[in-house]
C-alpha positions in Angstrom: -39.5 -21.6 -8.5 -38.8 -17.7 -9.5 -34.9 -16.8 -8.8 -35.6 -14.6 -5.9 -37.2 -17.7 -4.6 -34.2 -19.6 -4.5 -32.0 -16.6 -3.2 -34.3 -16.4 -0.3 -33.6 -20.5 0.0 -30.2 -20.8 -0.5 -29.6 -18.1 2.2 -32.0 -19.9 4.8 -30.3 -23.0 4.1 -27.4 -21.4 4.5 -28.4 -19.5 7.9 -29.9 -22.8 9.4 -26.5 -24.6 8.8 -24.7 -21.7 10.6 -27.2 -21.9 13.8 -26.9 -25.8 13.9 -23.4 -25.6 14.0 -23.0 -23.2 16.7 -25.9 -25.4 18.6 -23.9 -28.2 18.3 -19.9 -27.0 18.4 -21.0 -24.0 21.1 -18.8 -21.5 22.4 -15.4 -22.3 24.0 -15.0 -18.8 25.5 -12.3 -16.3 24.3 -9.4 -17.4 23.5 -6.6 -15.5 25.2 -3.5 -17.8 23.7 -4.0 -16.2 20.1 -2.8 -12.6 19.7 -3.6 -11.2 16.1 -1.3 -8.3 16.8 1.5 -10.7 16.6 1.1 -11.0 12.7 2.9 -8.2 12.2 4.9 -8.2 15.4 9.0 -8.4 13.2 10.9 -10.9 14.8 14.6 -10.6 14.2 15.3 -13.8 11.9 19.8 -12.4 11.8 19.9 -10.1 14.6 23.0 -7.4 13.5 23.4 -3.8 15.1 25.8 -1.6 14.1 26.7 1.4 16.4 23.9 1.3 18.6 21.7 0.9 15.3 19.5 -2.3 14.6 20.2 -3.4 10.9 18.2 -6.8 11.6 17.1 -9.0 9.0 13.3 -9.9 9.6 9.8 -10.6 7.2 10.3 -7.2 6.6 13.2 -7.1 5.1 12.0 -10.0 3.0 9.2 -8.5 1.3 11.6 -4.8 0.2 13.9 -7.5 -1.0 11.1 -9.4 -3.3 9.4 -5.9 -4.2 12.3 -4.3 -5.1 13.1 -7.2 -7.2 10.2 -8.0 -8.8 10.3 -4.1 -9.3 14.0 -4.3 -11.0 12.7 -7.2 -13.5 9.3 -5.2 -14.5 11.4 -2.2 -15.5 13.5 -3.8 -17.0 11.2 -6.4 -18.9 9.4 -3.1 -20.3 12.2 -1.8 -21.6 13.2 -4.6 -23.2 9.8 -5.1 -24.9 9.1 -1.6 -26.4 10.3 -2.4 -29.6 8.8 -5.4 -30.2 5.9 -6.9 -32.5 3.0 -6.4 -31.2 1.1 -9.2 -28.9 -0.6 -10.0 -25.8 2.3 -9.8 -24.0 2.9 -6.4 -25.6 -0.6 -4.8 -24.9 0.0 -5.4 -21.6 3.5 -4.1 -21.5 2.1 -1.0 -23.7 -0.9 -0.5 -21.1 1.9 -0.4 -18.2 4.1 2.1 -19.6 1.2 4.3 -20.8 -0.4 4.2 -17.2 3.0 5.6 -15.8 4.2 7.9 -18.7 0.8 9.1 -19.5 -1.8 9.1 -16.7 0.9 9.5 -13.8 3.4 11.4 -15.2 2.3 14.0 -18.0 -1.1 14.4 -16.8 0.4 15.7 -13.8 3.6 17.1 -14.7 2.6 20.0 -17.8 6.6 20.6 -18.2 7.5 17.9 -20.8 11.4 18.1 -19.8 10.6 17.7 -16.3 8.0 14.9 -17.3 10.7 12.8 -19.1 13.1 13.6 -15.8 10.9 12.5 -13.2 9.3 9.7 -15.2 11.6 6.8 -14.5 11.3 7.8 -10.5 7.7 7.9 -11.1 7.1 4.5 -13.0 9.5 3.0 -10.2 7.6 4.0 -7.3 4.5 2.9 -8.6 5.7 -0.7 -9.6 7.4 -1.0 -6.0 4.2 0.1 -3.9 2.3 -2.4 -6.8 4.5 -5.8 -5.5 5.2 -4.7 -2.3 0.8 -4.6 -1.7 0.2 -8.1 -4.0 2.9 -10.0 -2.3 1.4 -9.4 0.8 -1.6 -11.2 0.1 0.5 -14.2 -1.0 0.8 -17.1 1.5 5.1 -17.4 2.4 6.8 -19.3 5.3 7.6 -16.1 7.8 5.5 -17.1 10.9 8.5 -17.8 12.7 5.8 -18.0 15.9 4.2 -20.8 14.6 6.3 -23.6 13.1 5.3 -26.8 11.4 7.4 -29.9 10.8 8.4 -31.6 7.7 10.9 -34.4 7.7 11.7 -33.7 10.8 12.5 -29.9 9.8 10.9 -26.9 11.3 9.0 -24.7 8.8 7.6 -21.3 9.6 3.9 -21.9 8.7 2.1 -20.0 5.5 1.2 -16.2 6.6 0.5 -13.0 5.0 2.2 -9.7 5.4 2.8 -6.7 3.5 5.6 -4.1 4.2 3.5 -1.3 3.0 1.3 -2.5 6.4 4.7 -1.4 8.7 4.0 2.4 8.8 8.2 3.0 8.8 7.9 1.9 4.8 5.2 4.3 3.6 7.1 7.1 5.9 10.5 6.6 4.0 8.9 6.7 0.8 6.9 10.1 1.6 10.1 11.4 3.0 12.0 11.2 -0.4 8.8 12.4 -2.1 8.8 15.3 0.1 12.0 16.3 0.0 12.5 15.4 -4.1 10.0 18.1 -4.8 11.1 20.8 -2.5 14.4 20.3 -4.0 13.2 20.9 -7.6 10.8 23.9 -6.7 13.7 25.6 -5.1 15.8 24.4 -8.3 13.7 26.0 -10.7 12.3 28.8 -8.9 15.3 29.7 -6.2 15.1 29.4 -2.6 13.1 32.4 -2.0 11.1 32.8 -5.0 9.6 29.0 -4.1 8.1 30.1 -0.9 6.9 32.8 -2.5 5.3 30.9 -4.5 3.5 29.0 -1.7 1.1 32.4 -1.5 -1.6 32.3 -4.4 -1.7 34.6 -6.3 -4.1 37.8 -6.5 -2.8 38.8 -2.5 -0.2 41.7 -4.0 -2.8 44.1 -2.1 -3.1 42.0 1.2 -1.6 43.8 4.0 1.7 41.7 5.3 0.0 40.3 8.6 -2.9 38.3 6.3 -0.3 37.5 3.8 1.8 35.9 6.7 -1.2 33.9 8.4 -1.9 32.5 4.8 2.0 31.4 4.5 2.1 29.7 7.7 -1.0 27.9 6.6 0.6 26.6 3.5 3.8 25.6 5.4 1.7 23.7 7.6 -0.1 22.1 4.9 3.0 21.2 3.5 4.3 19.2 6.5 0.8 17.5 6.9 1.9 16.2 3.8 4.1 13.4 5.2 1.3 12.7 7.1 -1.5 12.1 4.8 0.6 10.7 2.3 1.9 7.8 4.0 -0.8 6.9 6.8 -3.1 6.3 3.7 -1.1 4.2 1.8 -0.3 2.5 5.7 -3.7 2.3 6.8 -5.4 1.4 3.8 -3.3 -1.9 3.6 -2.7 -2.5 7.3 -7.1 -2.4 7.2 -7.0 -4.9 4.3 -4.7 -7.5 6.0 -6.7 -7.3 9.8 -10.5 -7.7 7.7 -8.6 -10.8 5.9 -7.3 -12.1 9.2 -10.2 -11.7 11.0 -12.3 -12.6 8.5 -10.6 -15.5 7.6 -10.9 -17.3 10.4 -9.1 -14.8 13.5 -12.4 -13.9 14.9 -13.3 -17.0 15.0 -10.5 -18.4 16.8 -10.5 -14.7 19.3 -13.8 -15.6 20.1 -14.1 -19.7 20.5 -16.8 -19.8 18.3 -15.7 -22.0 15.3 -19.1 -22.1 13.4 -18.2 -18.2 13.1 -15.8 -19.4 10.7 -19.3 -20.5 8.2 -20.1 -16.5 8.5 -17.1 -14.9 7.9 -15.1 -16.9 5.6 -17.2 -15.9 2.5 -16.8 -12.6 3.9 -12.8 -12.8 3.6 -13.4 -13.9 0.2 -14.9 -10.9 -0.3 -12.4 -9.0 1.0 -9.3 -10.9 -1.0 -11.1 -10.3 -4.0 -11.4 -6.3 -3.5 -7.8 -6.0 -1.8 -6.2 -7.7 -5.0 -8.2 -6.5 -7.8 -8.6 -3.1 -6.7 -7.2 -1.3 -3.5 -3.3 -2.6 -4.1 -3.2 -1.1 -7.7 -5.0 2.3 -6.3 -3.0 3.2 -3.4 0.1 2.5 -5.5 -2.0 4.4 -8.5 -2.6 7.2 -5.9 0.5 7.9 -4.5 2.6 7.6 -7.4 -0.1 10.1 -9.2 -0.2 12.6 -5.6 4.2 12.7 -6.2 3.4 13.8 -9.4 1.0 16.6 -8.6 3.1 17.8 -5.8 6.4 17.9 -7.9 4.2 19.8 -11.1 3.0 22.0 -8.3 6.1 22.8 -7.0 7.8 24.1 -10.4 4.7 25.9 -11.8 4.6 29.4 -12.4 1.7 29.9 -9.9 1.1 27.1 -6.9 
């Protein structure tokens, strides 16, 4: 039998399997108990509110607390390893800093000083993005919703969040972005001379009117900024964790059909597999690189 032949079998074997079990298990109707939206509902696990403010402690909080240590340790372990003999270890240490220093930082940033002054900020935002997107695709006790019992003690079950999936973390982040590199364009240019510099140049003959549509343009653009900046690094993991719930047996469960489950679970596979090898190390990858481009783009001689 020729290997396309057995393709062809194994996925009509497979197919069959999937419409005997929805022959016999059926369809038990939608199920309006489970609420997927719920996930990432943030339960207040030590409510506290000061002035009026809510300082809760939820899953949220949580997951800042792990990325930013995890994010403490990294640094720290590279430092600590630069000067060493060289193993595997090393290589991998090496590959980290020169992904940060190299790719991120100087290809971006042309002015060497300001390179080797932004380049800690840099290297840090990208290893906090990193853990905060691959610890949300580990399993932890925070389903406070759903509780199981062990010894007679109430768990929160296994669930998956990411804090990079609450739109109020990517939004803090751009903020400081935002506001570092206005802050160092009016620093090395002067407060006037920067939005000057938001007009490109070759417009010296452009009659004032043009020349003001053009900067209202820019300013626009810059405030779209905080938009585009953190709904993609938002969206991109908030559509990673629904495929995997769904996927993973949510739609399913939604729909009351459990041979579903046979479909989309290799799907959800799938899924894991791309979301951890690849689109948590690019958003971090792309925002860190986009802070760097904005920040060599605000102290350059021409924008």
């Amino acid at each position: 039998m020729t290997r396309k032949a057995k393709i062809f079998l194994g996925v009509g074997i497979y197919f069959a399997i999937l419409i005997l079990l929805l022959v016999v298990l059926g369809n038990e109707g939608k199920n309006e108990s489970f609420q997927p939206q719920n996930e990432f509902k943030l339960d207040p696990w030590i409510s506290i509110e000061i002035a009026g403010i809510d300082f809760s402690i939820n899953k949220a909080v949580l997951y800042l607390l792990l990325a930013s240590g995890l994010t403490i340790g990294a640094m720290t372990f590279i430092a600590s390893r630069m000067q060493r003999e060289p193993n595997k270890i090393q290589m991998v240490v090496e590959l980290a800093y020169d992904l940060t220093r190299n790719n991120i930082t100087r290809g971006n940033i042309p002015d060497e000083r300001l390179a080797q002054r932004w380049f800690p900020f840099l290297a840090t935002l990208f290893f906090f993005i990193w853990f905060s997107n691959m610890i949300g695709f580990l399993p932890l006790p925070i389903n406070t919703e759903h509780k199981i019992d062990i010894f007679g003690l109430e768990v929160p079950s296994l669930a998956l969040y990411a804090a990079t999936a609450n739109l109020s973390i990517p939004l803090v982040l751009t903020l400081v972005v935002w506001f570092s590199y206005h802050v160092e364009g009016i620093r090395a240019k002067g407060f006037i001379g920067y939005l000057k510099s938001w007009l490109p140049p070759g417009l010296e003959s452009m009659n004032p009117a043009a020349k003001a549509f053009i900067f209202v343009i820019e300013a626009v653009s810059q405030f779209a900024r905080l938009i585009s900046l953190s709904v993609r690094l938002f969206a991109n993991i908030l559509a990673g964790h629904l495929l995997l719930l769904f996927m993973g047996g949510g739609l399913a469960v939604l729909l009351g059909v459990a041979a579903l489950g046979l479909l989309t679970f290799p799907l959800a596979f799938f899924f894991f597999i791309l979301e951890v090898g690849l689109i948590a190390t690019l958003q971090a990858f792309i925002f860190s690189t986009l802070t760097a481009i904005y920040l060599g783009g605000a102290t350059a001689e021409t924008h």
